[in-house]
N, C-alpha and C positions, 0 to 999 in steps of 0.2 A: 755313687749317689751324690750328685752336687750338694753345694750349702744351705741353699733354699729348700728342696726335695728332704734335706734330711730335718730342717725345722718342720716341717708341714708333717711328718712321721713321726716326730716328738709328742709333738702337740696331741696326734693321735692317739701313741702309745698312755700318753699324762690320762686324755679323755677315759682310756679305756677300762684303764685300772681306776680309774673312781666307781664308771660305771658297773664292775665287777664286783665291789667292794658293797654294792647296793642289793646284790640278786636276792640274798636270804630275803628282804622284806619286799620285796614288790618284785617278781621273777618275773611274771610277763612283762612288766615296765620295761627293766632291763633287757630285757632279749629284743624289744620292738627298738630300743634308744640305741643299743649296741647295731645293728641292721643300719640304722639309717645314719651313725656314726662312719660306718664302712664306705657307705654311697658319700654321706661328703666328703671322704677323706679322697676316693676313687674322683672326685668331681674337680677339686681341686688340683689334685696333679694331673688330671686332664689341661684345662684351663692355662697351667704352669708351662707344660710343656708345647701347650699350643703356641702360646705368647711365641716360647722361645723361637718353635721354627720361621715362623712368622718374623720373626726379627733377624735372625741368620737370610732370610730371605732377601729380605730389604737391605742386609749388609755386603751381600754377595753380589749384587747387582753396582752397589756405591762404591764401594773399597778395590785398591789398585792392589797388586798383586805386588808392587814394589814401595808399598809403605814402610816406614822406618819402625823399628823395637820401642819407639818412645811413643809412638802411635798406637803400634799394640799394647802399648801397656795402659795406656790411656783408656783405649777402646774396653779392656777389662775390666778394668776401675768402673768404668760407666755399665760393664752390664751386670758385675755385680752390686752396683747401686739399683740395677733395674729389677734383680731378679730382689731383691730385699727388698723394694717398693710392691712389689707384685704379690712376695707369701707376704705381706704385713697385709694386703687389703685381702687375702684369699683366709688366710689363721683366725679372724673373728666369726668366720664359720663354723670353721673346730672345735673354738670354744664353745661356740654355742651349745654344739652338740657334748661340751666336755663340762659345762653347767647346765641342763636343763631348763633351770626357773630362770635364767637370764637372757633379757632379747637384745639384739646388737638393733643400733640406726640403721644399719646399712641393708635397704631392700636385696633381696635373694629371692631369687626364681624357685618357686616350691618342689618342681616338680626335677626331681634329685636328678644329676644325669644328663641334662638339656645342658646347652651352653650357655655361657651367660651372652646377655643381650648385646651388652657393651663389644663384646670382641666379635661376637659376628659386626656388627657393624662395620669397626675396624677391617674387619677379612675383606667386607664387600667395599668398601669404600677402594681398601687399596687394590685391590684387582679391578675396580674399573677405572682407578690413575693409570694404571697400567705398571706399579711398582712389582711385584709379582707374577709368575708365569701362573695359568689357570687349568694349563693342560693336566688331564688326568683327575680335575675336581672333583671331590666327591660332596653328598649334601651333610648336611649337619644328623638327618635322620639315618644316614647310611651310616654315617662313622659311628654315631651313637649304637647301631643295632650289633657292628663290629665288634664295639666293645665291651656287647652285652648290656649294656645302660639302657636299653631303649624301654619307653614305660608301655606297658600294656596294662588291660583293664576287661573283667570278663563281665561289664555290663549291670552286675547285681545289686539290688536295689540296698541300701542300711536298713533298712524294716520293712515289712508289709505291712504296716497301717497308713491307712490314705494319708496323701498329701493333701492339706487342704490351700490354695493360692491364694496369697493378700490381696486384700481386695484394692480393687483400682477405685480412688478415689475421685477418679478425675471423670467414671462414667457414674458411679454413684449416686454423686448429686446433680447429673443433669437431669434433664426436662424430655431431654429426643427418645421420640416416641412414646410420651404419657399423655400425651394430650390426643384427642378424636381430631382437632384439627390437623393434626401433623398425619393422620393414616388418611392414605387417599378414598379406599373405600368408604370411609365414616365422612370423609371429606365432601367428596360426590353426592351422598345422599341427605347430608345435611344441605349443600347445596339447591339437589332438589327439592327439599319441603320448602326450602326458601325462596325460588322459585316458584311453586304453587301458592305459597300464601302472599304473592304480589298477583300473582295472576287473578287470585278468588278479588284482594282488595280492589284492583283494577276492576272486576265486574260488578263488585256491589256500587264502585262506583260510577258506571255507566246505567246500572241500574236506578240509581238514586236521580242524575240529572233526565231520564226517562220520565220517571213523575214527579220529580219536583218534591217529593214528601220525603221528609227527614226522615221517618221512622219505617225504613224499609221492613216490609214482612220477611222474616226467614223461611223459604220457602225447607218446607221437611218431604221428605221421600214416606215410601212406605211404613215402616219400622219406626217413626216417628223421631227419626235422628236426621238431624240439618245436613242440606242435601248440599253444602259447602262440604261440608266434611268426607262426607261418602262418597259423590262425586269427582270432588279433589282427587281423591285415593286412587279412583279406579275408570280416570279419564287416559290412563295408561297400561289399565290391566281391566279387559273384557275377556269374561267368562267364556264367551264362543272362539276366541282366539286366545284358550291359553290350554293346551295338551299336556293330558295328564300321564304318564306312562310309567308302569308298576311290573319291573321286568323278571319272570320267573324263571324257574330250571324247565318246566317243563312250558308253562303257560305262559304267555304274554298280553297285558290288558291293557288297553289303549284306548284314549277318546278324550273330549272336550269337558270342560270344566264343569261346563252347565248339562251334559250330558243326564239321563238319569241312569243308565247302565250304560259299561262298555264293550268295546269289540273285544273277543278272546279269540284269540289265534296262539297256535304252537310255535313256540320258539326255535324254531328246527330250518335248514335250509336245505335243497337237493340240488347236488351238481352233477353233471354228468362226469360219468368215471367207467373206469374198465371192469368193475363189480360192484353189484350191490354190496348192503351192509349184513347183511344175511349172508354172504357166501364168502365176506371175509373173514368175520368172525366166529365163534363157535356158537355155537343152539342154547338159548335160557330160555330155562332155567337149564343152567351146566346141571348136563350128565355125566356123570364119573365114569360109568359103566352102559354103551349104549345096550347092546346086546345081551340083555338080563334081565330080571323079573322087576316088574315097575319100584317093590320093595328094597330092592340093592342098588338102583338109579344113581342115588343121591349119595351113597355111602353109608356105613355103618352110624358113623357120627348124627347125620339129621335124622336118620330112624331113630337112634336111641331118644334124641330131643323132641321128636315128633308123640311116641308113645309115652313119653312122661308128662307131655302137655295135657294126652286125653285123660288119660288117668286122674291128672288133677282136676281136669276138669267135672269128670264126676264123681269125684268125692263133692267136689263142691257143690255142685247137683242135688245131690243127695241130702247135702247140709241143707239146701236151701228145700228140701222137701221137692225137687222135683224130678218125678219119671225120668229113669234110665234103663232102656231095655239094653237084656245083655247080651244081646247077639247084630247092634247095628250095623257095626262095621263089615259083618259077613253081608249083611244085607246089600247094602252101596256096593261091597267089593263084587257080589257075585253077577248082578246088574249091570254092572257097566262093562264087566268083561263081555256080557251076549249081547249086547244091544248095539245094532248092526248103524250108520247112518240110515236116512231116507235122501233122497235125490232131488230136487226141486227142479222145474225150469225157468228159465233166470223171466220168462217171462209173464210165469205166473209166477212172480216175487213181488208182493206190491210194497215193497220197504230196500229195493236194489241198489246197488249204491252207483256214484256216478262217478268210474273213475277218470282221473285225471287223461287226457287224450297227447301223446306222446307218437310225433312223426318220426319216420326213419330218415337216414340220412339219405341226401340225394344224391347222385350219379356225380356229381361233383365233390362231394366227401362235404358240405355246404350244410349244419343243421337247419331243419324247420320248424324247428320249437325252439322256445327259450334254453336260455343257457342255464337257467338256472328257475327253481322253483322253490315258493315260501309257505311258510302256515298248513293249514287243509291242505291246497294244490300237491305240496311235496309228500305229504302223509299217504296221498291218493293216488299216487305215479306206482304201476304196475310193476312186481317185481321181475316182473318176464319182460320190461319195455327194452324197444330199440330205436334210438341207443339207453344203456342203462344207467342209471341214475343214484347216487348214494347220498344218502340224510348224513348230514352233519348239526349237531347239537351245542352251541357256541356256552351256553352256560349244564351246567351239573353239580349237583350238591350246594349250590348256592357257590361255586368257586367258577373261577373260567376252566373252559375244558381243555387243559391240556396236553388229555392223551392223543388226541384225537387230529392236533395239529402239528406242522412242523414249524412253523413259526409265528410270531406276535402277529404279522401283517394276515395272516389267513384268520385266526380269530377277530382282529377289528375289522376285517371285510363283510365277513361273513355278519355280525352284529349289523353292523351300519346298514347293510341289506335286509333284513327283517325288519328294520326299524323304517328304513325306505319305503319298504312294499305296504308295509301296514299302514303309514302315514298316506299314500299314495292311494290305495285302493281301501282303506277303511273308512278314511277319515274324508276322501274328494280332495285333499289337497297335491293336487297330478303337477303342478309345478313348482317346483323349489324355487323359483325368484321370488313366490309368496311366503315364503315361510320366516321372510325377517320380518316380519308381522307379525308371528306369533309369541308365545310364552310358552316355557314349558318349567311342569313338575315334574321331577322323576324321585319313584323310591325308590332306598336304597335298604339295606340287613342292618339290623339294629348294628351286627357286630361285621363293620366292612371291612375292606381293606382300600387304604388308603391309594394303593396302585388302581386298583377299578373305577375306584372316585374322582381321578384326577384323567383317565380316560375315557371318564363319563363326560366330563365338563369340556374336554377338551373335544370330543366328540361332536358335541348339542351346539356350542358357538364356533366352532371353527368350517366343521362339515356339513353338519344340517343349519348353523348360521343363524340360529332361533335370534329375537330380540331380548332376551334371558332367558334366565335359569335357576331353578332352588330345587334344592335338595330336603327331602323329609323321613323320615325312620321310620317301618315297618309298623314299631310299635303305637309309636307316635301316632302316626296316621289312621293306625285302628282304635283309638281311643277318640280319635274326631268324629272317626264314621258311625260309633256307637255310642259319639256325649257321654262318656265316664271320663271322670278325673282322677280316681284312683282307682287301679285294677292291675291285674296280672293279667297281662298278656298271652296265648297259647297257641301259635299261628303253625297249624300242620300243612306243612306243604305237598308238591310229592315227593322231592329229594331231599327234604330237609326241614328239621323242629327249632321255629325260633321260641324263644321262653325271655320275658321281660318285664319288668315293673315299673309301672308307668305313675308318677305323681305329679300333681300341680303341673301339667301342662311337659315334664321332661323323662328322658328314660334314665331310671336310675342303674348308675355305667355299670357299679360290681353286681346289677342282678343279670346280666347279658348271658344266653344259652344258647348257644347254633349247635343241634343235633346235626347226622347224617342218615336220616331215615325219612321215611315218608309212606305218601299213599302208594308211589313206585314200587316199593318194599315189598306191601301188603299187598301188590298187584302180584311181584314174582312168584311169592312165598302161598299166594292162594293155588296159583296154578302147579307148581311146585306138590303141594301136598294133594291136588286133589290126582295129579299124576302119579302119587304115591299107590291112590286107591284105585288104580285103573280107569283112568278118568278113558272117557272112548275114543277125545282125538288125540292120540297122543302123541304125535309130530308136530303140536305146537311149539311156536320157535317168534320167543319176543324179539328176536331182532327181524322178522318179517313182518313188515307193514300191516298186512290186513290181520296178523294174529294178532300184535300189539291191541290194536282198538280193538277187540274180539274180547281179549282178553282186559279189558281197561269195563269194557261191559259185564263181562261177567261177574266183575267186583263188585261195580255199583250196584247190579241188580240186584245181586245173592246172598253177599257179607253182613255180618249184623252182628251184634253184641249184647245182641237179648238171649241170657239164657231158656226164655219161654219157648222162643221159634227155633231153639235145638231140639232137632229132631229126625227122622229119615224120612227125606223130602225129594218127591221127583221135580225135576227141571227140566226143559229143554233151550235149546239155542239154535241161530243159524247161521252158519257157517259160509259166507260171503267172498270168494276170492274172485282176482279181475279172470276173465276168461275161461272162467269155470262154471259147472252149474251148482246153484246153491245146495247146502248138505245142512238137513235137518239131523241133530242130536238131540237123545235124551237121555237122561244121567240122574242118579243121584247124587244126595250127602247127606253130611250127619255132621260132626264137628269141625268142619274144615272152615267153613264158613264163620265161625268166631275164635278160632285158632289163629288162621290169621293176623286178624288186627290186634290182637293178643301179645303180636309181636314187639307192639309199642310197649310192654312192660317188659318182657322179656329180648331182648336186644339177638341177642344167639343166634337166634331160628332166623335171622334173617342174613343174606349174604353180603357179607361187606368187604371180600376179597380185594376187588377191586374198584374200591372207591378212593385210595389214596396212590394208584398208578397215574405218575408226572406229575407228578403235584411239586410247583415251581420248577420245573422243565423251563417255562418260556419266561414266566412272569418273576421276577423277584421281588421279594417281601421290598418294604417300604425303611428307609433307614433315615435318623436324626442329621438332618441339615449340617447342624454343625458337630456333631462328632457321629461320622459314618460310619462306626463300629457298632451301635447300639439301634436297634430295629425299632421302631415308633406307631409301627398297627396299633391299635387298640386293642386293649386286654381286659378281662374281666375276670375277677375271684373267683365269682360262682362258674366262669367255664373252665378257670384252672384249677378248681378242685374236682370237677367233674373227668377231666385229664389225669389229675394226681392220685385218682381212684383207678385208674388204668395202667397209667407209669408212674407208681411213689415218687419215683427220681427229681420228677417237674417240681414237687411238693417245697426246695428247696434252692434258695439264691442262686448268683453266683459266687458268694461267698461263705457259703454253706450254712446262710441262718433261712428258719422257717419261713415260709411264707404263708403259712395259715398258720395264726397262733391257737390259744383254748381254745375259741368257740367256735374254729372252724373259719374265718373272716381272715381276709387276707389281708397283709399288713407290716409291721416288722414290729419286733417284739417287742410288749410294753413293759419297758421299765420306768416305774415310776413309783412314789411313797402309797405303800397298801391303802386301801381305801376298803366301803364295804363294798361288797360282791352283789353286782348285778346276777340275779337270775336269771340263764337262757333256755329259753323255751323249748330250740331245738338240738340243746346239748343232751341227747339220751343216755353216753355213758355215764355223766354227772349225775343223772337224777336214778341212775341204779347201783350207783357209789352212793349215793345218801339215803336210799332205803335200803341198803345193806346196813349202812355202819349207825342205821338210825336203831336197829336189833341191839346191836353190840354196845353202845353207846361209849365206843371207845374215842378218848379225847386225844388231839395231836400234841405231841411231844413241842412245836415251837407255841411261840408268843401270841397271844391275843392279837389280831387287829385293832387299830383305834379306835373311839368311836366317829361315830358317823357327823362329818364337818370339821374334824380332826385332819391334819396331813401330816402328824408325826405316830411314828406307831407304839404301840408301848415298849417299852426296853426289855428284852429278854436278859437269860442269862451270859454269860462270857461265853463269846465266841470261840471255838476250839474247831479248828480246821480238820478237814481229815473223819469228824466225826460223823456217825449217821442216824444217831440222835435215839437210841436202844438202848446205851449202854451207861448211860448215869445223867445227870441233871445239864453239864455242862456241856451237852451234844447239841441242842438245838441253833440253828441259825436263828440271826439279827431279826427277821421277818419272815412268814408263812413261803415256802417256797411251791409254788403251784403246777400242778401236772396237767397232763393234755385233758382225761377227762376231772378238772374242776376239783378234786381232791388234794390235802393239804399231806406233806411232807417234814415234819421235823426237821428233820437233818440238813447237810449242806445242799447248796441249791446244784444240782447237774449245772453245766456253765453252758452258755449258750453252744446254739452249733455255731460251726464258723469261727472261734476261737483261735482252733489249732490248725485250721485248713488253706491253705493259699488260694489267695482269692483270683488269683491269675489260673487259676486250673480251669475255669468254665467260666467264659465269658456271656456276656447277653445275648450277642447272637450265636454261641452253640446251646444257650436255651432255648432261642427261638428254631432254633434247627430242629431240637429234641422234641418242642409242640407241634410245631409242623409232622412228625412222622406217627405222632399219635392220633387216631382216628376217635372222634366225640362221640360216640356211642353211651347212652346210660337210659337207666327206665325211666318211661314216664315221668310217674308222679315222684321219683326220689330227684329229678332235675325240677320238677315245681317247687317241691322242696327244699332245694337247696339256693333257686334263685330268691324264693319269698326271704330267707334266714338272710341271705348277703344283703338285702332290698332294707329289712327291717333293721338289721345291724347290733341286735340286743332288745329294741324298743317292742314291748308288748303289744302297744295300742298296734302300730302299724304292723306285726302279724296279722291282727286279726283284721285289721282293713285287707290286707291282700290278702289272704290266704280263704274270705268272705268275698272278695269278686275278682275268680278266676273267669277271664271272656277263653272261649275258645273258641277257634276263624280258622279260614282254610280249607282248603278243599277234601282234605284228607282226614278229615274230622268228620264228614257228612256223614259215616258210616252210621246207621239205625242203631241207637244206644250208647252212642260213645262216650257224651256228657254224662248219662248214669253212671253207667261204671267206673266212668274216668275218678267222680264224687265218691262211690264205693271204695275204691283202692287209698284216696287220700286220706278217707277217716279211718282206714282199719292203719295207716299207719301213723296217725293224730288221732289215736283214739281221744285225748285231754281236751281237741278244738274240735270235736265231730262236731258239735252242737254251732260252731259259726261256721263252718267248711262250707261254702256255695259256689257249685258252678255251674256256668251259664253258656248260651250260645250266643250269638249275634243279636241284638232284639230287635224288636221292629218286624219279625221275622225275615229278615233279612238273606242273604243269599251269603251265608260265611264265605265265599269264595272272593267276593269283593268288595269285603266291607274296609278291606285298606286302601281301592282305588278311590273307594267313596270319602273315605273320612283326607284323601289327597286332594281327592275336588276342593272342598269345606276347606283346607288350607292355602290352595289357588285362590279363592276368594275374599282369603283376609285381608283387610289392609292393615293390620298393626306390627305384623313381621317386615323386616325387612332385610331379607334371605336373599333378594333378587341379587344376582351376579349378570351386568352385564357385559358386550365383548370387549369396552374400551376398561372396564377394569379386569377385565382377565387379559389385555394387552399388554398392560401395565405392569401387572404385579403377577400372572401366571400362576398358578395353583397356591400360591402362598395366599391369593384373597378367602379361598376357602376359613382359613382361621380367624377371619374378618367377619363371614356371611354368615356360617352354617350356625343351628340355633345350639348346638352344643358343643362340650369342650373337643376341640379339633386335635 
């Protein structure tokens, strides 16, 4: 070992044994100082021996081969000067490491191992003089990995607790983007009013030089409001030229502003295809078991659920004092088993239906009929036509349908085409170069999704070309059509239950409820049970056209929710298919007819197998612009605790803290200095914890609260961790620690969730994964219930404002009795608020089925919104105008 080599090992060994001499008091010090004592020492005589070849290098190239002994002794002299100059700058590393608390001037590369800077430079300078041969180089990361030095790193974070980023100061205090002048669409339409109020000033004053009189009359319109005003507004928006369209799962409503009702057409389309939709799918209501007694149809399972409903049902009968004979059921069943059809001739049928007329193809394989058929016409295309024809349904459950396609492009074709044909043959507008004349509303779900929305808008001005466009909410809209300002929403569809609380003109966001049930449901589930009881046709099959509406009729006709008209009741119907002759049935029932719709409280009895088959297959949820990892739909409390009643899991972050705290309202947990305690109204296990312990009158082991205006709490006693507040004075926690139901706790407070959980284990979107595979199924009135409690938030008054004007609208609602019972079910479970509990249907008597297109008109006619999106700001700025236009937080 040379002279230098063996200072640079001194200095080591000196560092070592201090560091040794230290371990009894700080060992892991020691052990981590001692590690990285070894890398510099390793670093250094790298560095050492670098120099040297590097210099032998340069020498072997310079120096003759017949140099004299005084030269070599020279040359030594000089490199033992160089190799002393070299450990003198490489040794104040060593120390460093051989005194801890002392820092040397001289900058070092931290990272142990690397080379220093300095001699690569050197390396590289002189290999491109060309002093050095380069053959066989190796890089600096290679030699390092040789010698084991090389640094690695397994990614891991110093802590899980968020990083929070200093803030940039330099966006801070700017101005970009707080001003309405700097956003184009606030820009534009400020524009335009300022544009109209030179236009108005220019007419008044062509009106004034007309008569010469200074004191111009303001001429007023009807409504005795100045017809500058009114005018102004809606010299660009005419009630006959602005389309209103309210797009359903089943139904689609369309027509003009000023319309008094609109056109309804089926949202369904028919293309010709190699089968119908009846012979590629199986027979509904599914039969488990075709070949077997009507009673083992369905399964073990829906019979058990079937005869627990009648049962209940007459107890409750019988509560209510009414007639229950005990042999119905034999009765209906023995009935229907002998009762034969009757036969009709389709020409003595004076109610025959017209089916749609469907040519064959001709001798040229050439069709003579359209390619394709919308609304009615498709409904009314023969199952037996040639060539055959299949219904495709572009919306379902209020989502796009995406079992049903193979890709995005077949569902926006197929949309655009209904929307085509109805605008074309509903409405008389046959040519689309008029249609940039028009305006359009469209509703949308209280609770949408942002992909549909942004291929609505993109739809309406790109394709159909309208002169704009607004958008309006479900609930919203039905709060127009029926002039209430504050009310709870109840819009039964047929695929699906919106529930919403509508105040001061907005929907309040955490009361939002999208069921998956409907009048559809109560269609299957009727036919379903009365096939239980040997209903007499019993090869009906809802995916056949003519049973479907067969069976859409017998609902409306039969179903009721009046326990009076329970009873054993003959019917009959007629049975209408294309190129057959009519078939007279007749039938009884007894409970099937309000079992049924019954269904809306009890969720079970209805099939929901496959309502969550492809669901995002084609369409992907909607994710945060600027961090794409977190999904941006709209969410609401009240439909995730309606979820977290299904799958607890949802119930909780991704950090693993609650996301409903006490009272059930979703939020992140309040910590903050006790105060007194709000009463809530729909916290029922709090209020049977305080008539229990109201018996007992047993007092909580911790501290009083303050009082009321107070934000400090009073002092308890000495805090002793570990205690649970039982076993002597000094167990109590600093302040009342609070349980889910409302009940006080002595002892130490549980610690939040999410403490000890890594918050990297479930991201936002495998939450949003986890809702998406959970199907919104929940009763009734305990989803009225739980949106009113989100709506009101604690506040009593506003309980009983909404919980006192429930509207209920939609089609699926019309059933005979459903507002009673709906009122019966909410006060036996508010018995405390029976006495303000009110619900109502549509007023005006109105047609609940359209009272959202109507209350959409009333919104096309306003002029104080200003919702319009037209095409040069959706040019501009592309679906981001949306958070510009729409009346709510986007």
């Amino acid at each position: 070992m040379g002279t230098s080599e063996q200072a640079i090992d001194d200095q080591y060994q000196r560092g070592l044994a201090k560091l040794r001499a230290l371990r009894d008091s700080n060992p892991g010090y020691v052990k981590g100082e001692i590690q990285r004592l070894k890398k510099c020492r390793a670093s250094c005589l790298y560095h050492f021996r670098r120099r040297q070849r590097l210099r032998r290098a340069q020498l072997g190239s310079a120096t003759d081969s017949s140099s004299s002994s005084l030269q070599d002794g020279q040359q030594d002299d000089q490199d033992d000067d160089d190799d002393d100059s070299e450990v003198s700058q490489l040794l104040p590393h060593l120390r460093q490491r051989d005194n801890p608390g002392e820092v040397t001037e001289e900058p070092y590369n931290p990272d142990y191992g690397l080379p220093n800077k300095s001699a690569q430079r050197d390396l590289n300078s002189s290999a491109e003089a060309g002093d050095i041969n380069m053959a066989g180089k190796k890089s600096g990361k290679a030699l390092l990995r040789e010698e084991g030095l090389e640094r690695t790193d397994n990614g891991m974070k110093q802590t899980s607790w968020p990083e929070t980023p200093m803030i940039n100061q330099k966006n801070y205090y700017t101005e970009y983007m707080k001003r309405d002048d700097q956003i184009l669409a606030l820009r534009l339409q400020n524009d335009a009013n300022r544009d109209r109020m030179i236009r108005d000033a220019k007419d008044r004053d062509r009106a004034l030089a007309r008569t010469g009189n200074t004191d111009v009359p303001m001429p007023l319109n009807g409504d005795g409001v100045p017809e500058e005003e009114d005018a102004a507004a809606t010299d660009d928006l005419d009630a006959s030229k602005t389309v209103v369209i309210h797009l359903g799962s089943q139904n689609t409503r369309i027509g003009f502003a000023n319309d008094a009702l609109p056109k309804t057409i089926p949202t369904t389309i028919a293309y010709h295809f190699p089968c119908t939709e009846a012979e590629e799918y199986a027979a509904l209501p599914k039969r488990q078991k075709i070949e077997t007694k009507p009673e083992e149809m369905f399964g073990e399972e829906f019979a058990k659920k079937f005869v627990k409903m009648s049962n209940d049902l007459k107890i409750d009968m019988r509560a209510n004092k009414r007639k229950v004979l005990p042999n119905s059921k034999e009765l209906v069943v023995n009935f229907n088993k002998r009762t034969p059809p009757e036969k009709i001739p389709e020409h003595n049928d004076p109610m025959r239906i017209e089916w749609t007329e469907v040519l064959p193809v001709d001798k040229d394989g050439k069709m003579q009929t359209a390619e394709f058929f919308t609304g009615v016409e498709a409904q009314r295309i023969p199952d037996d036509s040639n060539p055959k024809y299949k219904l495709f349904w572009p919306i379902q459950n209020g989502w796009p349908n995406e079992k049903e396609y193979v890709n995005t492009n077949g569902y926006k074709d197929d949309l655009e085409s209904i929307l085509e044909a109805a605008l074309k043959k509903e409405l008389g507008l046959k040519h689309s170069r008029s249609w940039s004349d028009y305006s359009c509303v469209f509703v949308i779900p209280d609770l949408y999704e942002k992909k549909s929305l942004e291929h609505a808008l993109e739809m309406f001005l790109k394709e159909f070309e309208f002169k704009q466009i607004a958008f309006i909410q479900e609930s919203l809209a039905a709060t127009y059509g029926a002039a209430y300002t504050c009310t709870c929403v109840v819009d039964v569809g047929a695929q699906k239950t919106s529930i919403c609380c509508v105040e001061d003109g907005m929907c309040v966001e955490d009361s939002r409820i999208n069921l998956k049930y409907g009048g559809y449901d109560v269609t299957e589930t009727f036919i379903k049970m009365m096939l239980f009881d040997h209903f007499p046709y019993a090869d009906i099959n809802l995916k056949r056209r003519y049973d479907f509406l067969l069976a859409e009729e017998l609902k409306v006709g039969f179903c009721t929710m009046n326990q009076a008209d329970i009873a054993v009741r003959l019917y009959n119907f007629h049975l209408r298919a294309p190129n057959q002759p009519t078939r007279k049935y007749e039938f009884k029932t007894y409970d099937e007819v309000i079992l049924a719709p019954m269904g809306f409280y009890d969720p079970s009895i209805f099939d929901n197998s496959e309502k969550l088959v492809g669901r995002r297959k084609l369409i992907e949820r909607s994710y945060n612009a600027y961090d794409t990892d977190i999904p941006d739909d709209p969410t609401s409390a009240a439909q995730l605790e309606i979820l977290s009643s299904i799958k607890p899991s949802l119930a909780t972050s991704t950090n693993g803290l609650s996301l409903l705290n006490g009272n059930g309202t979703a939020g992140l947990p309040e910590i903050s200095t006790p105060s007194k305690e709000k009463s809530q109204p729909f916290n029922f296990l709090s209020r049977m914890d305080s008539e229990a312990n109201a018996a007992s009158r047993v007092t909580s082991a911790a501290a009083s609260p303050a009082p009321e205006g107070s934000n400090t709490p009073v002092p308890a006693a000495p805090f002793v961790f570990g205690a649970n507040g039982t076993n002597g004075t000094n167990g109590a926690s600093p302040g009342p620690a609070m349980l889910a139901n409302g009940s006080h706790n002595g002892g130490t407070p549980i610690p939040p969730g999410g403490m000890f959980v890594d918050p990297h284990a479930r991201t936002a979107k495998d939450m949003a994964i986890e809702r998406d595979s959970v199907l919104p199924i929940a009763p009734l009135d305990s989803a009225i219930i739980t949106s009113i409690k989100h709506a009101a938030k604690g506040d009593e008054k506003k309980v009983r404002d909404f919980i006192g004007g429930i509207m209920v609208i939609g089609g699926g609602a019309k059933t005979p009795g459903f507002v009673p019972f709906l009122e019966e079910k909410l006060k036996a479970r508010r018995p405390d608020l029976a006495e303000k509990i009110l619900v109502g249907s549509s007023p005006r008597e109105m047609d609940g089925q359209v009272v959202v297109w109507k209350g959409a008109t009333v919104f096309a006619r306003m002029t104080t919104h200003e919702s319009w999106i037209s095409p040069l700001e959706y040019e501009r700025l592309g679906a981001r105008v949306l958070h510009h236009k729409v009346m709510w937080h986007y």
